[in-house]
C-alpha positions in Angstrom: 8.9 -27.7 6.8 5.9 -25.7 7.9 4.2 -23.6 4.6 3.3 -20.0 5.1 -0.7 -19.7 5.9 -2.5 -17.1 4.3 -6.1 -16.1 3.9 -7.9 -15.0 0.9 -10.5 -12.2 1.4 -12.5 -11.5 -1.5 -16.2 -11.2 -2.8 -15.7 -12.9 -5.8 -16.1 -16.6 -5.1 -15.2 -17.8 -8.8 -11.9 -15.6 -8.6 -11.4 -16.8 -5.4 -11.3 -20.1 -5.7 -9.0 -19.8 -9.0 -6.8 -17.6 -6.4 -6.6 -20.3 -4.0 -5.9 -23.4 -6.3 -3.1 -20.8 -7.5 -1.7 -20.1 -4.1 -1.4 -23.1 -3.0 0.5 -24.1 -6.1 2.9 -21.5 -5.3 3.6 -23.7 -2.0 1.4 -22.0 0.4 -1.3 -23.3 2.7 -4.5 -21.4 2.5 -6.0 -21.3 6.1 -9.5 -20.3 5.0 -11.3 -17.6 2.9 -13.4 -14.5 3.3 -16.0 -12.6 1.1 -15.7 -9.6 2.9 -13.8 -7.9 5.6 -16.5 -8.6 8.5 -15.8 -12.2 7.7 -12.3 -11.7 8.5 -11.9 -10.6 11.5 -15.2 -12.9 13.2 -12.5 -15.7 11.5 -9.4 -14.8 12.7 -7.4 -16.4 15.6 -4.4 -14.9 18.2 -3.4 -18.2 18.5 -2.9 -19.3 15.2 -2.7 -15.6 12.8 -2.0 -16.1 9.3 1.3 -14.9 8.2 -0.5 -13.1 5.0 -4.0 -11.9 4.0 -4.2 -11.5 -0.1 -7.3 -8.8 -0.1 -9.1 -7.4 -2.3 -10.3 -3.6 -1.7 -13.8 -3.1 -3.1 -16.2 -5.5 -1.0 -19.4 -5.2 1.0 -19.8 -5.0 4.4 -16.5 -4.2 5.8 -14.1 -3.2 2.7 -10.3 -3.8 2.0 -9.4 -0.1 3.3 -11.1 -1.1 6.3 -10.4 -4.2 6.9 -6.4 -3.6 6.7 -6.7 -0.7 9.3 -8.2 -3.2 11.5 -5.7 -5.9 11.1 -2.5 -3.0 11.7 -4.3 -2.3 15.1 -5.4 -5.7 16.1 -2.8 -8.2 14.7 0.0 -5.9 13.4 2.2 -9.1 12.2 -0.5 -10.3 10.1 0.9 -9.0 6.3 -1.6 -7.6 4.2 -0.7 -7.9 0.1 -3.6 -5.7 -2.0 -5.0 -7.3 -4.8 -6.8 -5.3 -7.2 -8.1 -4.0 -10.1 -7.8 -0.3 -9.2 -4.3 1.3 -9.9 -5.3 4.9 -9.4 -3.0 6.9 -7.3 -5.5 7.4 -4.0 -6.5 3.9 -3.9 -2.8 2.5 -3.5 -1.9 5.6 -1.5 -4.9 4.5 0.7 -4.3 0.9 1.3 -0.4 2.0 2.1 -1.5 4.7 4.5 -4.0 1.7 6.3 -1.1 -0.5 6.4 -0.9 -2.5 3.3 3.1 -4.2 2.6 2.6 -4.5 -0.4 -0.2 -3.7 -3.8 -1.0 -6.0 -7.0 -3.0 -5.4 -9.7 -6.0 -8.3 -10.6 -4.3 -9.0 -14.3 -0.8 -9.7 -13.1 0.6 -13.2 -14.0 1.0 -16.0 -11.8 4.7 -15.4 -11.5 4.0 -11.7 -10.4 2.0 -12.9 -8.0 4.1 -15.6 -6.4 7.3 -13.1 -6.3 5.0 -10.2 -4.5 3.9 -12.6 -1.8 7.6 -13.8 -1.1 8.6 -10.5 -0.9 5.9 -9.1 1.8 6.7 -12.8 3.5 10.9 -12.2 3.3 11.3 -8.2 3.2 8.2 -7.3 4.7 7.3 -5.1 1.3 6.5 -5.2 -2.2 5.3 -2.6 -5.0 5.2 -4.0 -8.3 7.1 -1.8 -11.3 3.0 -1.8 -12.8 1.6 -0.1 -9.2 4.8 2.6 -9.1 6.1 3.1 -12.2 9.7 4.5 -12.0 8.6 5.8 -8.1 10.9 2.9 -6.6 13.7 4.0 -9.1 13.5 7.3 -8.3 13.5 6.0 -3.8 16.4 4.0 -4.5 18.6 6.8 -6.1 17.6 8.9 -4.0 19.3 6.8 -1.3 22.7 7.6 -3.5 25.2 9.9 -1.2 22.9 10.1 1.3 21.2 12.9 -0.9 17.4 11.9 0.8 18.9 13.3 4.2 19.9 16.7 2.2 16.8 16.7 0.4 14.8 16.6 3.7 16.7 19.3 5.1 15.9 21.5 2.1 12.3 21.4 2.4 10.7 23.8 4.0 7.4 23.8 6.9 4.7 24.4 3.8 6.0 21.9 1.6 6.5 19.0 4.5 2.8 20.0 5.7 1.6 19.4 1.9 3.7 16.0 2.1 1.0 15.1 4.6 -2.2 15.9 3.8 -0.5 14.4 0.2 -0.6 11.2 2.0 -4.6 11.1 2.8 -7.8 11.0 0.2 -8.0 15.0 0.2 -7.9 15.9 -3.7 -5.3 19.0 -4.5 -8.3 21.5 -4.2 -9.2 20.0 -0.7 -5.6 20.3 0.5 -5.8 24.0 -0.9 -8.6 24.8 1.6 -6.9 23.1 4.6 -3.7 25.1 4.2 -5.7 28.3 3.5 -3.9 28.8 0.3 -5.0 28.7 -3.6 -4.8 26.2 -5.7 -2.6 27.3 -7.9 0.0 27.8 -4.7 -1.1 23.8 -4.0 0.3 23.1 -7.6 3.5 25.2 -7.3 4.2 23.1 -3.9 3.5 20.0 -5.5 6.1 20.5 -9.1 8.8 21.9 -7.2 8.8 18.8 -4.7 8.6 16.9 -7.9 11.6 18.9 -9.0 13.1 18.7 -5.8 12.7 14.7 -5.3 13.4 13.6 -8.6 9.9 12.5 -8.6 6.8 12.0 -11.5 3.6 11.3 -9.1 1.8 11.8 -6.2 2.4 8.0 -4.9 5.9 9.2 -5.4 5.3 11.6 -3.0 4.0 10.0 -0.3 6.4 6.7 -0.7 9.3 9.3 0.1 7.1 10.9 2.8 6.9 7.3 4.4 10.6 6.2 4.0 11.9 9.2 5.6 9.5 9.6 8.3 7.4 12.5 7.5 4.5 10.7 8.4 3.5 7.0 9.6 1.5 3.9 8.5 -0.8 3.6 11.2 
């Protein structure tokens, strides 16, 4: 039986060689490892892609935001699972945007870390409870009586636009000057969708935004 390959890319040797010994106790074959994202893509191979890349955001050279948006143009099978200590809302909203199937935090346990990378290998996503917080909750009742289709319908041209620029690194303020409106009108748009979608954040926001189409993971 053939093991899934996966590359580590990280600047952290130390941490990555702990990483390794770790993945391929989970049952995995590590195919080789990377300090930064450069690395990468001078490494990889059409012939023989990994099935996975574990990596991590903040590197030199060629970073993880970067290095993913290169991998979902150039080798769009090749699963990329973020590991990493940031879990502020722009850098996971970010790495999902660049193409990222899934996000991990740095101080999750081994366990964690096996079931994330069986999930982006089997279902092709995964978003820890840690990352989302009650965002995935909130998704999968949404999907209840069909209530996302309605919920769509009900929003109007403004609000879908917001959903958008939600979705990139703009802070509220930047959005506010895009859309020619005030900020205060920027946080009216962004409560009632909160109100509207049953939803408590802004990675909320732009999970919904990507399950139902509104915009797409390059």
């Amino acid at each position: 039986m053939n093991k899934d390959k996966i590359v580590l890319v990280d600047d952290h040797v130390l941490l990555r060689c702990g990483l390794a010994t770790l993945v391929i106790n989970l049952g995995y074959e590590i195919m080789y490892e990377c300090s930064n994202g450069k690395e990468l893509t001078e490494k990889v191979d059409k012939h023989n892609a990994p099935d996975l890349v574990l990596m991590d955001i903040n590197m030199p050279v060629m970073d993880g935001y970067e290095t993913t948006t290169w991998l979902s143009k150039n080798y769009p099978l090749v699963n990329v699972l973020a590991l990493s200590m940031y879990d502020d809302e722009n850098a996971i909203i970010r790495m999902i945007r660049n193409g990222a199937k899934g996000y991990i935090l740095k101080d999750c346990s081994p366990q964690e870390l096996g079931k994330a990378i069986n999930a982006v290998l089997t279902n092709g996503f995964h978003y820890s409870e840690k990352v989302t917080g009650k965002v995935i909750h909130s998704i999968r009742e949404m999907d209840k009586d069909d209530s996302t289709t309605k919920q769509v319908l009900n929003l109007n041209e403004k609000e879908i636009e917001f959903l958008k620029y939600a979705a990139t690194e703009m802070t509220y303020k930047e959005i506010a000057l895009q859309m020619h409106l005030s900020p205060r009108t920027i946080d009216g748009y962004r409560d009632q969708l909160f109100e509207k979608l049953k939803l408590k954040s802004r990675v909320g926001l732009v999970l919904f935004a990507i399950k139902q189409g509104i915009i797409q993971i390059t």
